[in-house]
C-alpha positions in Angstrom: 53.5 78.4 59.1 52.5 80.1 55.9 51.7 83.8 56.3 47.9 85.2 54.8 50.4 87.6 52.5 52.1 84.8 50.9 51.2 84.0 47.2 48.9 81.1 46.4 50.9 78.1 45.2 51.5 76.7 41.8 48.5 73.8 42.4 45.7 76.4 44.4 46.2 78.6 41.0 45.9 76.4 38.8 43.4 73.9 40.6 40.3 75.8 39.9 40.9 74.6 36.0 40.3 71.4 36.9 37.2 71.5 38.9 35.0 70.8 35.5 36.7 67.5 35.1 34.7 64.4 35.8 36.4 61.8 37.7 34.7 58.7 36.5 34.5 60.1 33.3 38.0 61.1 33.1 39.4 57.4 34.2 37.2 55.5 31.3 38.4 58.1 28.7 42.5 57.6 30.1 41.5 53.4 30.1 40.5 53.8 26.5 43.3 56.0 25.6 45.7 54.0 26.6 44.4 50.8 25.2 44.7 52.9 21.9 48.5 53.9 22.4 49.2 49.9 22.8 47.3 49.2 20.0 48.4 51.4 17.7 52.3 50.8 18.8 52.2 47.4 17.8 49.7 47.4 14.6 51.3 50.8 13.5 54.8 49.0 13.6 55.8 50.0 10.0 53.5 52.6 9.5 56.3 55.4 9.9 55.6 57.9 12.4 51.7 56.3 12.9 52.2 56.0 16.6 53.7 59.3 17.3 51.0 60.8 15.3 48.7 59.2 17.3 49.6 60.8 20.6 50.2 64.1 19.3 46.8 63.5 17.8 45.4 62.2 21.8 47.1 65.7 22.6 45.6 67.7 21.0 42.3 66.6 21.8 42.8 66.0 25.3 43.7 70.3 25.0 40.1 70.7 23.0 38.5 68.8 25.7 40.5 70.6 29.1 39.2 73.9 27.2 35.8 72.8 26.3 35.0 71.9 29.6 35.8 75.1 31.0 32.9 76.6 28.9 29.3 76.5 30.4 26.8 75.3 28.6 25.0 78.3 28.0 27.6 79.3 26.0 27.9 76.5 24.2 24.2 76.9 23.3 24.9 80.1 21.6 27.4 78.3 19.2 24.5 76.1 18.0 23.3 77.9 15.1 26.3 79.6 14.0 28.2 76.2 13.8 24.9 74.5 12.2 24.8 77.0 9.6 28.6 77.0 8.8 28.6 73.2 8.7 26.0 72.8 6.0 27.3 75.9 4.4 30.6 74.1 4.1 28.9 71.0 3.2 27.3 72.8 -0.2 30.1 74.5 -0.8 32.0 70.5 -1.0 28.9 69.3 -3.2 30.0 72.4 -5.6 33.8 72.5 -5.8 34.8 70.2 -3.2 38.1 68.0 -3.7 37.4 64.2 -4.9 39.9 61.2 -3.4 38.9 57.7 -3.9 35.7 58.4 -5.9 34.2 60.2 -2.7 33.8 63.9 -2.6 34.2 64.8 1.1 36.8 67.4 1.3 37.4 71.2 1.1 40.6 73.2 0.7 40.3 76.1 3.2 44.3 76.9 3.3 44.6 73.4 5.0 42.1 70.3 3.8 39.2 70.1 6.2 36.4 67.2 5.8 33.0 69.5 6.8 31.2 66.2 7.3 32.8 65.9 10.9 31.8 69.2 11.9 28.3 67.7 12.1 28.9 65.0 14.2 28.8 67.7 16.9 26.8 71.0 15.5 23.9 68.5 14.6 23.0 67.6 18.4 23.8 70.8 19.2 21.6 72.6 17.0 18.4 70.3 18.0 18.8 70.5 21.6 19.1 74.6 20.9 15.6 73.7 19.3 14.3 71.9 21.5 15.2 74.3 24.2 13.3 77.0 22.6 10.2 75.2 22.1 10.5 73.7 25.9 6.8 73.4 27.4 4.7 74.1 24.1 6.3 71.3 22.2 3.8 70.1 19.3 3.9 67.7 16.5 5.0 70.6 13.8 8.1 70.8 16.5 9.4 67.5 15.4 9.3 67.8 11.9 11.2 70.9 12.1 14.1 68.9 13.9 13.2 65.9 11.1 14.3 69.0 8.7 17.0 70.2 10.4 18.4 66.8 10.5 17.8 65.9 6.7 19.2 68.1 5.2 23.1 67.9 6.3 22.5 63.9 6.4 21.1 63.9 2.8 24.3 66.2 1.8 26.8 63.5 3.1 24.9 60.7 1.8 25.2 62.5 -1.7 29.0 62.4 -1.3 28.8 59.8 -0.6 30.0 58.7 2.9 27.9 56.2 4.6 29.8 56.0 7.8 29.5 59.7 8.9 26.1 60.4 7.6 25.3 57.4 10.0 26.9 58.4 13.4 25.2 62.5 12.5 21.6 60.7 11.7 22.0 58.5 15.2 22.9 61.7 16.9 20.0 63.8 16.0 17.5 61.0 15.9 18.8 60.4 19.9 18.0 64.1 20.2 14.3 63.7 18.7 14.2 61.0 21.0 15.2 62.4 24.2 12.9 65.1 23.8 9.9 63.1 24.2 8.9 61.5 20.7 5.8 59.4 20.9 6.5 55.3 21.0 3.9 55.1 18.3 6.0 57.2 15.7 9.3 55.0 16.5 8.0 51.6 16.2 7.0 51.9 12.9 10.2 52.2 11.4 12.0 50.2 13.6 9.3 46.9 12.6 9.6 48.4 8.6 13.6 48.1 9.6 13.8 44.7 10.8 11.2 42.9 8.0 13.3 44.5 5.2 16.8 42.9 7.1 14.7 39.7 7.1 14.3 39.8 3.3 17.0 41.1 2.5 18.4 38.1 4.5 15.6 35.4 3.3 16.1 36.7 -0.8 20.0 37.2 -0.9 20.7 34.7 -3.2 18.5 36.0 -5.8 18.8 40.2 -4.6 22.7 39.7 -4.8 22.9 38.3 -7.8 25.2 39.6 -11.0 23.3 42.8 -12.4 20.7 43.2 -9.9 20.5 46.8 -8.9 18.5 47.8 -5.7 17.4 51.0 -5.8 18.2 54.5 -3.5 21.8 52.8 -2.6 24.9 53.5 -4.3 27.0 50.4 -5.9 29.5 50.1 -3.6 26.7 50.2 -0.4 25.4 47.6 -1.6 28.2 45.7 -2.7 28.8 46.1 1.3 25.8 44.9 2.3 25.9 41.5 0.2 29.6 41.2 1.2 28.2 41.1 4.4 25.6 38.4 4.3 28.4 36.3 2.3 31.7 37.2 2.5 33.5 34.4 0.5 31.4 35.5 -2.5 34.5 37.6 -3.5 37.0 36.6 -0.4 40.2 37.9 -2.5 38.6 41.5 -3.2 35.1 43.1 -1.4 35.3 40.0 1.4 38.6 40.2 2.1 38.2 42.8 4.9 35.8 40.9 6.8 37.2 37.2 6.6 40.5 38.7 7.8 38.9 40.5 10.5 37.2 37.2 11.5 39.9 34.9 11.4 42.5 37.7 13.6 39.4 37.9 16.3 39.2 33.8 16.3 42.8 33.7 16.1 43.4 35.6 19.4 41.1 33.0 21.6 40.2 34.0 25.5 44.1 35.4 26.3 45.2 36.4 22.7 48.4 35.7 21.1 50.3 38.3 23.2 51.2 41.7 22.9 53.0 42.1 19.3 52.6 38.8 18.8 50.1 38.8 16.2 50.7 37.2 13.2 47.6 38.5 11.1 48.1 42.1 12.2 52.2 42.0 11.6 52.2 39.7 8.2 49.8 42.2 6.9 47.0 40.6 6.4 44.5 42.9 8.6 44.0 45.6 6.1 43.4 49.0 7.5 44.9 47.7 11.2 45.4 51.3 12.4 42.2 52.5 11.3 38.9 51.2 10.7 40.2 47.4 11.4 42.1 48.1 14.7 40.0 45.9 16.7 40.6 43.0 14.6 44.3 43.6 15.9 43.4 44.7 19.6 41.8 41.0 19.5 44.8 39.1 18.2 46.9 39.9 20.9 44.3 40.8 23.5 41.9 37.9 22.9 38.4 37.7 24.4 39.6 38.7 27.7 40.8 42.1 26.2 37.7 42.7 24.2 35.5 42.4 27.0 37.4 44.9 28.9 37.7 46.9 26.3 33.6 46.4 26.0 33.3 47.0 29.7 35.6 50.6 29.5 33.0 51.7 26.7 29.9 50.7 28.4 31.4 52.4 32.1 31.7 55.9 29.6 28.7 55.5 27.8 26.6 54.7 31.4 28.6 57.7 33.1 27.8 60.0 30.0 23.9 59.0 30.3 24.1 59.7 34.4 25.6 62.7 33.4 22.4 63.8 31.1 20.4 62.4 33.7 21.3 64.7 36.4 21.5 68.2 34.1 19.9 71.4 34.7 18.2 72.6 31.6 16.8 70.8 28.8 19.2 71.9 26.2 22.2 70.1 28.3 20.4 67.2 29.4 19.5 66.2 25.0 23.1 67.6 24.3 24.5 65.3 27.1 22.4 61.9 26.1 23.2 63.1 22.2 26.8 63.1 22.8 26.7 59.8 24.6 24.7 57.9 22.4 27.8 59.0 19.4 30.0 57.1 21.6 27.7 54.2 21.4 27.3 54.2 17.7 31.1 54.5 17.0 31.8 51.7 18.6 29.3 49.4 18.3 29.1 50.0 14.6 33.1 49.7 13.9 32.9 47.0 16.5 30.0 45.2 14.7 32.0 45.5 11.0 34.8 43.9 11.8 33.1 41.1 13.6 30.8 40.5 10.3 27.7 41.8 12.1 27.3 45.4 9.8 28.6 46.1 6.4 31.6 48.1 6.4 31.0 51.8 6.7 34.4 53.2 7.9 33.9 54.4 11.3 36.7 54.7 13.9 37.1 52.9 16.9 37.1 55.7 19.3 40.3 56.3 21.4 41.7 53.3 20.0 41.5 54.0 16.0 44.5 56.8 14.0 42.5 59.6 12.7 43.0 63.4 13.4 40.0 64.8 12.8 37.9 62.1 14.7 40.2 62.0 17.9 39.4 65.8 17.7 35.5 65.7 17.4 35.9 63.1 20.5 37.9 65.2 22.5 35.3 67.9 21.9 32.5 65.4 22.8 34.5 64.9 26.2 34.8 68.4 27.0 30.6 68.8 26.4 30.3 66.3 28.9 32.4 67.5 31.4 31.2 71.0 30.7 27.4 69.3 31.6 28.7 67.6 34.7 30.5 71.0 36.2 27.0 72.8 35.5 25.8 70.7 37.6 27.9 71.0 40.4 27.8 74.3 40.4 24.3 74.6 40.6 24.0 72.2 43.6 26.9 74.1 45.3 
């Protein structure tokens, strides 16, 4: 029988560390990851070290995240400005004397290479749910264009770099901000109907809008080059449709049971380009087939409906937009890189989260995680 004057063991010391973690949460995360380190071991095959990287890089952001969620959100809240203002600080200071790779000027030398642009991804829905916060109960119309602002201006600086792909997944996270915090219906369908007639033009008039020497204006060369690869693919199937019609034919290729685990031909001939990237779910689906994609589907939908539940039940304001926010990036992500390689959007590089190689995005996710876990301890805390 253990006396009252013996020291607490190794586990009660150390248990209290892992009251912020959300079960549920937790288990869709450690499904995806894990899906990821398959993935990556058999379409990173001859990448070098690619799979190794990969878990040191699933490391280090599952350390961001065990730390994060220690932090209460109140805290959190008082990082908003600073790491707004830093992030479009850095973001100007790119536009100025920022390095260019690939025609793209995304980058900054800071002693070690940082890309700002991913900062945002997280300081954006931060800042506007600080805002929002503030103005809780005497909200007005001027409110709203002040987050509009807020939100323009670091998503017009990464559009000028240009990077389609992360000025996307920051514009869908402060727009799910804005729209959390009550935005009237009437200033959201116009857009969206303005949206879907100029897809149906777009669509309807290709032939003629696609055509040799036909500029469209506000979009770069290369976005739209994407888009009417999109709507055609074989119009240039050796160079700008090559990514898609490969990423089609590996996805048909796999049928409901998939070729089996590295067994893919498309993904180990090489013909998948980008297979441990952007295109990684062209090779999940080789060798996974349509019974792997919809579990991998039904992982992403359990963490996006336990993220929302998580908003759902917050305290305050601030956590319950920061909370949907964060969510809603996980939607994006991988609907988006989901949707590009199937030939449903135009390909805009964005990851496959948990599953895609990338150091700086498995870090921005592990952060995510930690917000959310962070939200969810709040919350127990408060009830206990």
């Amino acid at each position: 029988m253990a006396s009252v004057f013996d020291p607490p063991s190794l586990w009660r010391r150390i248990a209290p560390w892992f009251q912020g973690f959300d079960g549920p949460l937790a288990f869709a995360v450690f499904i995806l990851a894990c899906a990821g380190m398959l993935t990556m071991y058999s379409s990173g095959f001859d990448h070098g070290t690619r799979f190794e990287d990969h878990g040191r890089n699933m490391l280090i952001a599952a350390g961001i995240m065990f730390v994060v969620a220690q932090v209460p959100p109140q805290r959190l809240m008082t990082l908003a400005v600073p790491l707004y203002v830093a992030g479009v600080g850095l973001l100007v200071a790119v536009a100025v004397f920022g390095i260019t790779k690939k025609g793209a000027r995304r980058w900054i030398n800071l002693g070690v290479t940082v890309q700002p642009s991913e900062i945002l991804k997280i300081a954006m829905p931060l800042m506007l749910a600080w805002w929002f916060q503030k103005r809780e109960g005497q909200l007005q119309p001027l409110d709203f264009g002040v987050a509009g602002l807020l939100l323009a201006l670091p998503v017009g600086l990464i559009v000028k770099q240009p990077d389609l792909g992360t000025s996307l997944l920051v514009l869908a996270a402060g727009l799910s901000v804005i729209f959390f915090a009550g935005v009237r219906w009437k200033l959201v369908i116009p857009p969206v109907i303005l949206g879907v007639i100029g897809i149906v033009l777009i669509v309807f008039f290709e032939p003629s809008l696609c055509a040799d020497g036909v500029r469209w204006p506000v979009l770069h060369d290369y976005q739209q080059q994407r888009i009417c690869t999109l709507l055609d693919p074989t119009r240039d199937p050796l160079g700008k449709g090559f990514h898609i019609i490969q990423g089609m034919i590996a996805i048909g290729s796999g049928g409901v049971f998939g070729v089996g685990f590295m067994q893919g031909t498309q993904t180990h001939l090489e013909f998948i380009p980008e297979r441990t990237t952007d295109f990684i779910f062209a090779a999940f689906s080789e060798e996974f087939g349509l019974l792997g994609n919809l579990l991998l589907i039904a992982a992403f939908i359990f963490l996006i409906l336990r993220g929302l539940a998580i908003a759902l039940e917050a305290s305050t304001l601030f956590s319950r937009l920061l909370a949907g926010s964060v969510t809603m990036i996980f939607f994006v992500y991988a609907f988006v890189n989901m949707g590009m390689v199937s030939g449903i959007v135009p390909v805009v590089g964005v990851p496959l989260p948990f599953i895609s190689y990338g150091g700086t995005a498995m870090v921005t996710l592990g952060l995510a995680i930690g917000i959310l876990m962070s939200i969810a301890n709040s919350k127990r805390l408060v009830q206990s």
